[in-house]
C-alpha positions in Angstrom: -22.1 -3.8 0.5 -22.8 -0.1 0.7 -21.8 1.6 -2.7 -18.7 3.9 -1.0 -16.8 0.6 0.6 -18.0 -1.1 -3.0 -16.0 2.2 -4.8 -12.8 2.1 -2.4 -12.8 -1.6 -2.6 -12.8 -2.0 -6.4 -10.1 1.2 -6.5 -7.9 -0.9 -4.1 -8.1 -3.9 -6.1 -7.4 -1.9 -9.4 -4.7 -0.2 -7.9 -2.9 -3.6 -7.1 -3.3 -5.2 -10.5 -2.1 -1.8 -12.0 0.7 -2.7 -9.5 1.4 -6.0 -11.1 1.3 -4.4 -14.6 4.0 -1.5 -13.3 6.7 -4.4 -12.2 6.2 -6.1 -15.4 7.1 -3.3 -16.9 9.9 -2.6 -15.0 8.4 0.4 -13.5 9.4 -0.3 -10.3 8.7 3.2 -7.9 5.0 3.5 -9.8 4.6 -0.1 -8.8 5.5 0.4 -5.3 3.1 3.6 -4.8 0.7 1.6 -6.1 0.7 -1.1 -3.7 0.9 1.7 -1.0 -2.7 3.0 -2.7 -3.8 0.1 -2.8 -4.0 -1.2 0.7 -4.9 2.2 1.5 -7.9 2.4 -0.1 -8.8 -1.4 1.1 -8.3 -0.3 4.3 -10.1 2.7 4.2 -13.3 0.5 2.4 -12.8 -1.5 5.9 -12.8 1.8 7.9 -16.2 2.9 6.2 -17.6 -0.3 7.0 -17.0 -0.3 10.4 -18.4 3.0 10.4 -15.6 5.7 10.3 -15.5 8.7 8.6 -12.9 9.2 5.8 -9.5 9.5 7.1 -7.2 12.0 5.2 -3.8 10.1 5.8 -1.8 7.9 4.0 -0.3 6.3 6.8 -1.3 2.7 7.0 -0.2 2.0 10.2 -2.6 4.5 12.2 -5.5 2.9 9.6 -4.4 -0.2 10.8 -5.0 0.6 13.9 -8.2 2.2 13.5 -9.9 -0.9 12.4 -8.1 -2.9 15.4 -6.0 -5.2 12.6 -3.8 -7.8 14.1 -0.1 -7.4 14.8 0.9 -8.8 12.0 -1.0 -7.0 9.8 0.3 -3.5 11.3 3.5 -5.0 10.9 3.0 -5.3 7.7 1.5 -1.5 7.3 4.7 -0.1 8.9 6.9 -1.9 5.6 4.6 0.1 2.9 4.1 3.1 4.8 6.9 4.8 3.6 6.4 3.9 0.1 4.0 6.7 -0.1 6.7 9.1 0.2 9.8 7.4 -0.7 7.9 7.2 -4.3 6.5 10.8 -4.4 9.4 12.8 -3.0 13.0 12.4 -4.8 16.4 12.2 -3.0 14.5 12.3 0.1 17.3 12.2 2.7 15.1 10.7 6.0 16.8 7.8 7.3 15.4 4.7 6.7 13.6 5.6 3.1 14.1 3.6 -0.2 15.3 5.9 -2.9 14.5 5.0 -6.4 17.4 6.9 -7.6 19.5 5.4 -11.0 22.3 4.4 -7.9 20.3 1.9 -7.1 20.6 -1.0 -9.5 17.7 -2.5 -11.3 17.7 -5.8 -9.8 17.9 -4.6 -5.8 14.6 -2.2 -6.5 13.1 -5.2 -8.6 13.8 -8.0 -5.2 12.4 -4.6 -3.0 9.1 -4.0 -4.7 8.5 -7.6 -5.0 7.8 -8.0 -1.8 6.1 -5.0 -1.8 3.5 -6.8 -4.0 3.7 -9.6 -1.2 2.9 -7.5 1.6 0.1 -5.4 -0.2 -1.6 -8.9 -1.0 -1.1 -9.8 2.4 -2.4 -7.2 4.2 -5.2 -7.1 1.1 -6.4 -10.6 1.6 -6.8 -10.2 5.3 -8.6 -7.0 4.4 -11.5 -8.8 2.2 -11.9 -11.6 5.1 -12.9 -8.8 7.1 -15.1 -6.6 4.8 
């Protein structure tokens, strides 16, 4: 494996344990950027190896699609997508965006970035099949 997919690989893979370590912590929004970056950067490590150039987004979808991922997976892409900026950008008023706001009770953004950890293993695991 060429040393640049190696580095976004092992990022991605870091990224998503430091994901697991956010939600048991109760850190919900850092846990769900971080399994945003993650598959990101494992999809990007797929891009590389397909030959691509780096990508400067952090929409997963158009990644996704890049490396001609299956439905399912862009399916996927389109749930985390918006992670990237529901997370960064507070009281974000764009329809159809979490917003980690003290609102929202605990448990609702606990049940919501736990299957944000699903998804980004998901779409992870399929990702290492095809690296």
């Amino acid at each position: 494996m060429r040393k640049e997919i190696e580095n976004w690989w092992k990022q991605a893979e870091a990224d998503l344990n430091s994901a697991k370590n956010s939600f048991n912590s109760k850190d919900y929004y850092v846990c769900a950027f971080l399994c945003q970056q993650a598959v990101e950067k494992a999809l990007k490590a797929l891009l590389f190896k397909k030959g691509f150039e780096l990508i400067k987004t952090h929409d997963l979808v158009l990644l996704a699609k890049k490396i001609n991922a299956p439905d399912n997976i862009i399916q996927l892409c389109k749930i985390l997508t918006p992670v990237y900026i529901e997370t960064r950008y507070p009281n974000i008023d764009q329809d159809g965006f979490k917003k980690f706001t003290k609102e929202e009770t605990k448990e609702e953004t606990k049940e919501e970035t736990k299957e944000d950890i699903k998804t980004a293993e998901e779409i992870i695991k399929w990702t290492k099949k095809n690296l």
